[in-house]
N, CA, C and O of each residue as an XYZ file, in Angstrom:
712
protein
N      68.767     91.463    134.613
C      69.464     92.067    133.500
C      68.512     92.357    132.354
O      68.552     93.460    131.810
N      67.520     91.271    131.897
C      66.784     91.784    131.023
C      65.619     92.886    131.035
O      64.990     93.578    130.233
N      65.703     92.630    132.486
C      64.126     93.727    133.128
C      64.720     94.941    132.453
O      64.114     95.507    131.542
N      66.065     95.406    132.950
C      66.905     96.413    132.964
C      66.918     97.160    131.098
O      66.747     98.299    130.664
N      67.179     95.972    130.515
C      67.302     96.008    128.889
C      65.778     96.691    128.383
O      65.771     97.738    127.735
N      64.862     96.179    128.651
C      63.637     96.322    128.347
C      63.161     97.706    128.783
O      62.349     98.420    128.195
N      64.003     98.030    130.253
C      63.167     99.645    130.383
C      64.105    100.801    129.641
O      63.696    101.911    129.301
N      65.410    100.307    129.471
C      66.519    101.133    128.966
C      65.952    101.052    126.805
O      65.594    102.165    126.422
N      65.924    100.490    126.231
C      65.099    100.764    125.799
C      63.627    101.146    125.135
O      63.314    101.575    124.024
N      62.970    100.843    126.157
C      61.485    101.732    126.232
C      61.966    103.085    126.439
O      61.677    103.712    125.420
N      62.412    103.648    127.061
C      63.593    105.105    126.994
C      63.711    105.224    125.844
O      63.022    105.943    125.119
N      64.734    104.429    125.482
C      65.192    105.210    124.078
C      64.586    105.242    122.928
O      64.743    105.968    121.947
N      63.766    104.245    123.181
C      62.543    104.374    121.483
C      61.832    105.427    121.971
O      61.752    106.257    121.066
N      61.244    105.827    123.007
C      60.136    106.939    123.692
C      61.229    108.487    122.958
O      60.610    109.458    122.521
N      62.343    108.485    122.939
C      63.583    109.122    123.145
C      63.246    109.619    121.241
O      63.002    110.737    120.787
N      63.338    108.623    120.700
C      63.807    108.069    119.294
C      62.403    108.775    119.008
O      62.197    109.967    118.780
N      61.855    108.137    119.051
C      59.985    108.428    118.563
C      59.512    109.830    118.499
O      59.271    110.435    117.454
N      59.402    110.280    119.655
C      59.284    111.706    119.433
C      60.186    112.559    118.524
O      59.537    113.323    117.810
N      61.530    112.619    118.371
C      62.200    112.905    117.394
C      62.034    112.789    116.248
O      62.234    113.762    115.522
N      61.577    111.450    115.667
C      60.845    111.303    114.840
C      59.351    111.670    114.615
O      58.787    111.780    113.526
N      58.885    111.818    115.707
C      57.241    112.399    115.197
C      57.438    113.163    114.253
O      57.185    113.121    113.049
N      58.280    114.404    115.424
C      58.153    115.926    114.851
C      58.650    116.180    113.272
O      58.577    117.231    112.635
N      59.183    114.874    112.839
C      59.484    115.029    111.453
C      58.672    114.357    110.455
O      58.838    114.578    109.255
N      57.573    113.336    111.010
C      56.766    112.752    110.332
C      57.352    111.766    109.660
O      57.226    111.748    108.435
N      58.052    110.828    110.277
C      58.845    109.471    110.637
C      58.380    108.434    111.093
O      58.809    107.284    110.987
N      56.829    109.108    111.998
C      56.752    108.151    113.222
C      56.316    106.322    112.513
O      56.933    105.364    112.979
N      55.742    106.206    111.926
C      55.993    104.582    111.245
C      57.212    104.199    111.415
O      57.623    103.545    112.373
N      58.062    104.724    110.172
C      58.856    104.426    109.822
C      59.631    104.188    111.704
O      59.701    103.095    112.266
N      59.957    105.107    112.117
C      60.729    105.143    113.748
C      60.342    104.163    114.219
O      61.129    103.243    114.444
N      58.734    104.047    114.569
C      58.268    102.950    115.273
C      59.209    101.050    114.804
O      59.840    100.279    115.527
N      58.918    100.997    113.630
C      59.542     99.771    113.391
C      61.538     99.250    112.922
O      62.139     98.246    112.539
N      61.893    100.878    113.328
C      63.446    100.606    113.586
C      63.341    100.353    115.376
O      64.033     99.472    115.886
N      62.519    101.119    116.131
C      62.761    100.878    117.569
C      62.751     99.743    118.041
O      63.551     99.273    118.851
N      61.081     98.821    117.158
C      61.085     97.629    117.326
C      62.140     96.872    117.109
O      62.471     96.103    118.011
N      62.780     96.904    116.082
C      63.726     95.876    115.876
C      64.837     96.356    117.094
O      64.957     95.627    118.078
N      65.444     97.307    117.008
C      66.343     97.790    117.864
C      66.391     96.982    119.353
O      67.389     96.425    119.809
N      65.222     97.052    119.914
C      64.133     96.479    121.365
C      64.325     94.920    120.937
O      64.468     94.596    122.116
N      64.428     93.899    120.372
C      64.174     92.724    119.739
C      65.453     92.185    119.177
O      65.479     91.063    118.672
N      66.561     92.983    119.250
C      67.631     92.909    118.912
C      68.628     92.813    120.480
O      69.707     92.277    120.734
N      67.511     93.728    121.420
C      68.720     93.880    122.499
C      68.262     92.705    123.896
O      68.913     92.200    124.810
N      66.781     92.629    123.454
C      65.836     91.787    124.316
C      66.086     90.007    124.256
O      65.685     89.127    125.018
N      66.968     89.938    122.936
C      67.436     88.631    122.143
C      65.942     87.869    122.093
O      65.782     86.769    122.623
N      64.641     88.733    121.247
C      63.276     87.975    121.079
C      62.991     88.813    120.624
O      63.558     89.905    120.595
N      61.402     88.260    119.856
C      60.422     89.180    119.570
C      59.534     90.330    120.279
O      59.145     89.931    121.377
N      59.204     91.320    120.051
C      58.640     92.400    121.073
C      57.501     92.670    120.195
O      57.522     92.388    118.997
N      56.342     93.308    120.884
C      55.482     94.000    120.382
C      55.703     95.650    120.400
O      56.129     96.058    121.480
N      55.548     96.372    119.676
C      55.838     97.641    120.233
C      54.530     98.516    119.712
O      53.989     98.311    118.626
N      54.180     99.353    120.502
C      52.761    100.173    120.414
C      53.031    101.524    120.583
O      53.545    101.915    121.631
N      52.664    102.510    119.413
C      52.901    103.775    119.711
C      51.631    104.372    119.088
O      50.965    104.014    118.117
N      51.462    105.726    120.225
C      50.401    106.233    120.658
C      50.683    107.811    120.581
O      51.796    108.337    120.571
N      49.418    108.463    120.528
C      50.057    109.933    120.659
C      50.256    110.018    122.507
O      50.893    111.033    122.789
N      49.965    109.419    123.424
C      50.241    109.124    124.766
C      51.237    108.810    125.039
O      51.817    109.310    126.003
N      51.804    107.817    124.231
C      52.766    107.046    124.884
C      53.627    105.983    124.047
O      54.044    106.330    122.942
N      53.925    104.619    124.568
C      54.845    103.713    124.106
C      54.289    102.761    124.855
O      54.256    102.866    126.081
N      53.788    101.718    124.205
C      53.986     99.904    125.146
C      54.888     99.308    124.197
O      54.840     99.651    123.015
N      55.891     98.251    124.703
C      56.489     97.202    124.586
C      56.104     96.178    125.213
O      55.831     96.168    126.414
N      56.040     95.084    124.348
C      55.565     93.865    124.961
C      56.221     92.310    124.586
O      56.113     91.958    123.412
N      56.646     91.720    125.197
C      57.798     90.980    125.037
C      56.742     89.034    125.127
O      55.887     88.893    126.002
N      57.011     87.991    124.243
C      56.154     86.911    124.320
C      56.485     86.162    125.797
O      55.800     85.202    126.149
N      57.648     86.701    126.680
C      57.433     86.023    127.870
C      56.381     86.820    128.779
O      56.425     86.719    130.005
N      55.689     87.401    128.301
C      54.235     88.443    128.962
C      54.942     89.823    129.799
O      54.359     90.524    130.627
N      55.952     89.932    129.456
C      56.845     91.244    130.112
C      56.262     92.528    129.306
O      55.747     92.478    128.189
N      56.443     93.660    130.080
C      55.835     94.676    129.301
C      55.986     96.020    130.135
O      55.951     96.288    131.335
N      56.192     96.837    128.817
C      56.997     98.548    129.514
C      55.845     99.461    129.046
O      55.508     99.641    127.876
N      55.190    100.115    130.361
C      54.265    101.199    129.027
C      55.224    102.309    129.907
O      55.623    102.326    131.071
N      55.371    103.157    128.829
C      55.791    104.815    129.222
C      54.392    105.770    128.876
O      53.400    105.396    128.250
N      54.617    106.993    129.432
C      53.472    107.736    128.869
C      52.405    108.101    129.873
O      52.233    107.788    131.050
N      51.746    108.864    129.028
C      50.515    109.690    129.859
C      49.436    108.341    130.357
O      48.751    108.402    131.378
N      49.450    107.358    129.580
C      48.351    106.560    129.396
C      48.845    105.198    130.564
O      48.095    104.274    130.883
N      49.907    105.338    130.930
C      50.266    103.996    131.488
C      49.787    103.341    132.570
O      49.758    104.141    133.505
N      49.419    102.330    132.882
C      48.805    101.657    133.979
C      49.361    100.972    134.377
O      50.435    100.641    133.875
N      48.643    100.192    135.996
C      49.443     99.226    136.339
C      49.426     98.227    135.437
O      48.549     97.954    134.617
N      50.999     97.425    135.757
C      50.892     96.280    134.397
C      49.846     95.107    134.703
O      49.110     94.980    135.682
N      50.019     94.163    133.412
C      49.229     93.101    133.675
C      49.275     92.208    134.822
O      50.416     91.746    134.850
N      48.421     91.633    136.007
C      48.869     90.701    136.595
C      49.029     91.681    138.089
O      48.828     91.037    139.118
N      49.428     93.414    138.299
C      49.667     93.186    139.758
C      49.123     93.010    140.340
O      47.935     93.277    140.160
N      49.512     92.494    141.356
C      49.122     92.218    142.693
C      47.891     92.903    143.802
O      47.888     92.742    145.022
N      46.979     93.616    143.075
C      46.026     94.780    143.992
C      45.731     94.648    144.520
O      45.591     95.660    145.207
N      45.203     93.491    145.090
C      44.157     92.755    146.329
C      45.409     92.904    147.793
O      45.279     93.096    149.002
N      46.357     92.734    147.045
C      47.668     92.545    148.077
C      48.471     94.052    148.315
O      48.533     94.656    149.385
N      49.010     94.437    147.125
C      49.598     95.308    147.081
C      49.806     96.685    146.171
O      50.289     97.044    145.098
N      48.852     97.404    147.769
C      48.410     98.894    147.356
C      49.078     99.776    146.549
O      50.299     99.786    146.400
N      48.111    100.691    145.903
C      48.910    101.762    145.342
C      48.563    102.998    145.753
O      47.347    103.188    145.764
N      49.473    104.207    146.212
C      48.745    105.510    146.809
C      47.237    105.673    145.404
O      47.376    105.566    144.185
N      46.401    105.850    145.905
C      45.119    106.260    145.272
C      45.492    107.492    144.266
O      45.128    107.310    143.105
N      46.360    109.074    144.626
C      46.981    110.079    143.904
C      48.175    109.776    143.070
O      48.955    110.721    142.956
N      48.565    108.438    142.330
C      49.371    108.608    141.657
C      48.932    109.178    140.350
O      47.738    109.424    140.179
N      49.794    109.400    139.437
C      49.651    109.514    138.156
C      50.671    108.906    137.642
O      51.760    109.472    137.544
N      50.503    107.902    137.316
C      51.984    106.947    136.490
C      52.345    107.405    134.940
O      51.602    107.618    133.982
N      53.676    107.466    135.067
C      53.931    107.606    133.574
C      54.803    106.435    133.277
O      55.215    106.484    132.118
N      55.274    105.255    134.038
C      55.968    104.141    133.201
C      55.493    103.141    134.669
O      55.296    103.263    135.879
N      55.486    102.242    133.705
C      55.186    100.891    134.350
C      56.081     99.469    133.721
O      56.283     99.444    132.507
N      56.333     98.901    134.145
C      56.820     97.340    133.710
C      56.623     95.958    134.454
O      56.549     95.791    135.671
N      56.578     95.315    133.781
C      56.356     93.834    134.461
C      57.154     92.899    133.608
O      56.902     92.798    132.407
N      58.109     92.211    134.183
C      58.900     90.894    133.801
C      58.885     90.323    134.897
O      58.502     90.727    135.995
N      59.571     88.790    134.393
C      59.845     88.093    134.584
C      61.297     87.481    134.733
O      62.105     87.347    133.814
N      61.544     87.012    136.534
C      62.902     86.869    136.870
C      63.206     85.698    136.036
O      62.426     84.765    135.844
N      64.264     85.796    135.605
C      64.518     84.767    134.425
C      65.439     83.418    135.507
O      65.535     82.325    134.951
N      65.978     83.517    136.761
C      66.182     82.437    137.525
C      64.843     81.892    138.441
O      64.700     80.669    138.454
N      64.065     82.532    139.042
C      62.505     81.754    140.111
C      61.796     81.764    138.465
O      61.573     80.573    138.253
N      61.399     82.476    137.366
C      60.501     82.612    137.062
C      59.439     83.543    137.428
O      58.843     84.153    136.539
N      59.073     83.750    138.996
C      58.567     85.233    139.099
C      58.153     86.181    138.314
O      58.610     86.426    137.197
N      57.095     86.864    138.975
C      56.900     88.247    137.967
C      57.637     89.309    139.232
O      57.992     89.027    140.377
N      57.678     90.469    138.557
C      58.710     91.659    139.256
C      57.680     92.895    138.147
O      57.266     92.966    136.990
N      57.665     93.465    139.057
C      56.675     94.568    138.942
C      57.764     96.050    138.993
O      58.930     96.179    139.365
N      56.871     96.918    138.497
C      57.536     98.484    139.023
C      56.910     99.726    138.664
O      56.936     99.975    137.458
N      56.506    100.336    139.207
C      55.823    101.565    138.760
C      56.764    103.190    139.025
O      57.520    103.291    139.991
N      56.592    104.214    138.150
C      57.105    105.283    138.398
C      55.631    106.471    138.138
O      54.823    106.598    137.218
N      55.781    106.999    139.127
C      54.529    108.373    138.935
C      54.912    109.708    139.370
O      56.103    110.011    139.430
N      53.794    110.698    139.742
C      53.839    111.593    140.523
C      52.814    111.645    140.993
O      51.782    111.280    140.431
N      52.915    112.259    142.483
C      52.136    112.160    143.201
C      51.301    113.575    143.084
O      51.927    114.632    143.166
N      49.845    113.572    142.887
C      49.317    114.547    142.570
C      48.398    115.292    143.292
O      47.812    116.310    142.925
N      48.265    114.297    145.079
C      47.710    115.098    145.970
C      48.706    114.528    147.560
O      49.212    113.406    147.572
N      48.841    115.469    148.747
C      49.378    115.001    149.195
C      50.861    115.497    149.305
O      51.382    116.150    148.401
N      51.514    115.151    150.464
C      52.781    115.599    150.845
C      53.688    114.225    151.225
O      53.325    113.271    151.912
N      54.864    114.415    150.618
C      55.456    113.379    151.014
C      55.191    112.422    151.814
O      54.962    111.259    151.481
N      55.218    113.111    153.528
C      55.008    112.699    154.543
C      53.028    112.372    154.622
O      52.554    111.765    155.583
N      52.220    112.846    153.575
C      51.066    112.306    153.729
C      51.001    110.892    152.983
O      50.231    109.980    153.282
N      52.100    110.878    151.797
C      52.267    109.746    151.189
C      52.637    108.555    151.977
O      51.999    107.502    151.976
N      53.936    108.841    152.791
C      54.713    107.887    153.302
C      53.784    107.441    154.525
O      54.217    106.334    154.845
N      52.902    107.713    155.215
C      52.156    107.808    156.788
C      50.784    106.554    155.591
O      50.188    105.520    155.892
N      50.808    107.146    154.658
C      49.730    106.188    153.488
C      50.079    104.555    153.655
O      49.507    103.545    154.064
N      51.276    104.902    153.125
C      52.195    103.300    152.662
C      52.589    102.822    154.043
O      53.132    101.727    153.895
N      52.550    103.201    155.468
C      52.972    102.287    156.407
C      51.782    102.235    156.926
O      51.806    101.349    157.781
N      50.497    102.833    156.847
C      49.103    102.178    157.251
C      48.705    100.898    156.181
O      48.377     99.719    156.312
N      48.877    101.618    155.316
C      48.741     99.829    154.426
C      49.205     98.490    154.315
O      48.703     97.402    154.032
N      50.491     98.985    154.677
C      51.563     97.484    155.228
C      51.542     97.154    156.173
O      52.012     96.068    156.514
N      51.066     97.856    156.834
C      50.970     97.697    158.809
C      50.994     96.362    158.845
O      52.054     95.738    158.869
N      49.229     95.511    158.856
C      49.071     94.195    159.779
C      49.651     93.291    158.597
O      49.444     93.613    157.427
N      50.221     92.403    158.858
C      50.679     91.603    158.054
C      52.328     91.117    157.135
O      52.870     90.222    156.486
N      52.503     92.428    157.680
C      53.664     92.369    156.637
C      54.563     93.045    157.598
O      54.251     93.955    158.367
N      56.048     92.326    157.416
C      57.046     92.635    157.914
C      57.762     94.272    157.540
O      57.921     94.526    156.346
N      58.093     95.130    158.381
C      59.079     96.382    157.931
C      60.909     96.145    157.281
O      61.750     95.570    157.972
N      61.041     96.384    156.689
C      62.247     95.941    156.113
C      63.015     96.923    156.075
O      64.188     96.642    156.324
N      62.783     98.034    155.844
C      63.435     99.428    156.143
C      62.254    100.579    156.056
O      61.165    100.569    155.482
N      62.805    101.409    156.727
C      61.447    102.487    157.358
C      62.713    103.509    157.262
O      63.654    103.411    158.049
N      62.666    104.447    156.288
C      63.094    105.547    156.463
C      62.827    106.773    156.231
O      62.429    106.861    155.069
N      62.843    107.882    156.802
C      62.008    109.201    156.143
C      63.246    111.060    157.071
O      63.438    111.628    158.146
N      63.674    111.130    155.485
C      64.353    112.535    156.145
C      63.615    113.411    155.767
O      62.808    113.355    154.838
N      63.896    114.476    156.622
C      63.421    115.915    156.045
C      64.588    117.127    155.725
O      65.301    117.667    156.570
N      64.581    117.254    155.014
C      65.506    118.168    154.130
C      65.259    119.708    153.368
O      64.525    119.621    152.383
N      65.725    120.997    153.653
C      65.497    121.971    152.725
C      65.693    121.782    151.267
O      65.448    122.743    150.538
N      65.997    120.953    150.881
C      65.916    120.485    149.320
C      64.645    119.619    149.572
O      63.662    119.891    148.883
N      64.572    118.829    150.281
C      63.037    118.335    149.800
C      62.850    116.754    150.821
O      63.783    116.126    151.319
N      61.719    116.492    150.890
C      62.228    115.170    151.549
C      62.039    114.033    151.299
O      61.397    113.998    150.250
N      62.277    112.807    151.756
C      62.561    111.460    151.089
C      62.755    110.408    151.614
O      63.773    110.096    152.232
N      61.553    109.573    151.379
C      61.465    108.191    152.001
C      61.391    106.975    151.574
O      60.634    106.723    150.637
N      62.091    106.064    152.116
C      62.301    104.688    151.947
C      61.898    103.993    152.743
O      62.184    104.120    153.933
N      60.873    102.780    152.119
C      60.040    101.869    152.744
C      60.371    100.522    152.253
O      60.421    100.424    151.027
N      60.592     99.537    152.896
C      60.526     98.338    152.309
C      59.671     97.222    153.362
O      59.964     97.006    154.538
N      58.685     96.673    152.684
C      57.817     95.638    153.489
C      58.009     94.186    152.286
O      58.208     93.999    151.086
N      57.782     93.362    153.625
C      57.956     91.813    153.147
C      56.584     90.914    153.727
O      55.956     91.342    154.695
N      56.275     89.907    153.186
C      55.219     88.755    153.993
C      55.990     87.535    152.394
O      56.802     87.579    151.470
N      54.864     86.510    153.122
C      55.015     84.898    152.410
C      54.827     85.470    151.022
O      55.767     84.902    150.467
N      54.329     86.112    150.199
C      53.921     86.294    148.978
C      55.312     87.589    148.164
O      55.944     87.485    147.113
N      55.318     88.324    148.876
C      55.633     89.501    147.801
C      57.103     90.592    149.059
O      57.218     90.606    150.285
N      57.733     91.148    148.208
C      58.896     92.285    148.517
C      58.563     93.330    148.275
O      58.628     93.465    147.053
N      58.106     94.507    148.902
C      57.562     95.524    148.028
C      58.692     96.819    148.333
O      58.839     96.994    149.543
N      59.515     97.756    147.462
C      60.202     98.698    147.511
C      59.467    100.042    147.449
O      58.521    100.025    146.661
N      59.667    101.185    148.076
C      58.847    102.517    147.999
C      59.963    103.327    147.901
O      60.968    103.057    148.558
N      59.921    104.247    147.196
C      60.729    105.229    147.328
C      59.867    106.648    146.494
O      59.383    106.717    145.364
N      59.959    107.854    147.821
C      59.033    109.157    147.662
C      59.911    110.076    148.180
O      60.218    110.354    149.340
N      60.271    110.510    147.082
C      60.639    112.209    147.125
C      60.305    113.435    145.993
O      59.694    113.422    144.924
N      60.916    114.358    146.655
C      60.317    115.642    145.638
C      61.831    116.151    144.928
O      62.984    116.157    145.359
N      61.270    116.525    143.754
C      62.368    117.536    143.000
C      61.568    118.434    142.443
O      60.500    118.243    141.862
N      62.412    119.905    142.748
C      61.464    121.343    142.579
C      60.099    120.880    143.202
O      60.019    120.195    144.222
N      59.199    121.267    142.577
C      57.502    120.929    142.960
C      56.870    119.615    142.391
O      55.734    119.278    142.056
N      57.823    119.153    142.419
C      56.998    117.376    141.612
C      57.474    116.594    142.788
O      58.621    116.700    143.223
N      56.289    115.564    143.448
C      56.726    114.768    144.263
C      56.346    113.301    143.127
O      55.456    113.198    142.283
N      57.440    112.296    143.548
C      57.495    111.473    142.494
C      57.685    110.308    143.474
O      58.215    110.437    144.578
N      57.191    109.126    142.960
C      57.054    107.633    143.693
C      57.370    106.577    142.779
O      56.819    106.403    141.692
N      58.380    105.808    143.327
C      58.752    104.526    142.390
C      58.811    103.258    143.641
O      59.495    103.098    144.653
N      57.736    102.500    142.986
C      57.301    101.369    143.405
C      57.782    100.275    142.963
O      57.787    100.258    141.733
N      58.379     98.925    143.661
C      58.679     97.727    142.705
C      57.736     96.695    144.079
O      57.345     96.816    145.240
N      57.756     95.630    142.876
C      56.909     94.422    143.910
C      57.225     93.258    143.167
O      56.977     93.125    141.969
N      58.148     91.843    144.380
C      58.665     91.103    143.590
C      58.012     89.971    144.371
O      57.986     89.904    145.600
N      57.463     89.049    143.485
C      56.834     87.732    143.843
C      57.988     86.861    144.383
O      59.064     86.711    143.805
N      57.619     86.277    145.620
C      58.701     85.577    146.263
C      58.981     83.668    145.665
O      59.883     82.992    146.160
């Protein structure tokens, strides 16, 4: 629920902010969003604005970047769990399951080389040895096509989901510490 709070508004300050740029607000915006974010998060937040982008950053080490600039968050998993090499991310987050404690990961991008199906053939060579298939799915469609991957082992849950709208192929990744 709070993961949820935290990306819903990183949205809406990203939402808020620019609105305010264009009027020459952006201070002032920046520290109503904060409170706004800190109000709904029930804690303190950090909030960072950029001509790129937006980070939020929360003292249980949780954290939303939106934007041109965004990376993977603090802490994932890389050694373990790959990322297509052609993404271009524009939001990322990392919390913390507030029942295990866990971190819970998630990335959103576009994919900037590559075809769906070169993406998806990517992500089941990488999960191959080691890790269990959890769902393997891939349609092809005259609107566009779209696949769902889910792999498991002792450490981590990882979710894939790759499809296209118009000419943007787009990938949203989550990875949850077991």
């Amino acid at each position: 629920m709070k993961k949820k709070v935290i990306i819903f508004s990183g949205i809406t300050v990203v939402l808020i902010l620019v609105v305010l740029s264009f009027s020459g607000c952006a201070k002032v915006g920046e520290k109503i969003a904060e409170k706004a974010i800190e109000k709904a998060a029930g804690g303190n937040v950090d909030l960072n604005l950029n001509k790129d982008g937006v980070t939020v950053k929360d003292k249980e080490g949780g954290q939303t970047q939106i934007g041109e600039n965004a990376k993977l968050p603090d802490g994932w998993p890389s050694s373990e769990c790959a990322v297509y090499p052609d993404l271009k991310l524009s939001m990322s987050t990392k919390t913390k399951n507030s029942d295990s404690g866990k971190n819970e990961f998630s990335i959103l991008g576009e994919v900037t080389k590559g075809s769906i199906k070169d993406v998806y053939n990517w992500y089941k060579d990488k999960y191959g040895s080691g890790w269990e298939t959890a769902t393997d799915q891939y349609t092809q469609s005259e609107d566009g096509d779209i696949a769902f991957l889910n792999f498991k082992n002792d450490k981590y849950e990882v979710g894939i989901m790759i499809g296209k709208s118009g000419d943007t192929a787009s990938l949203t990744m989550t990875v949850v510490e077991k």
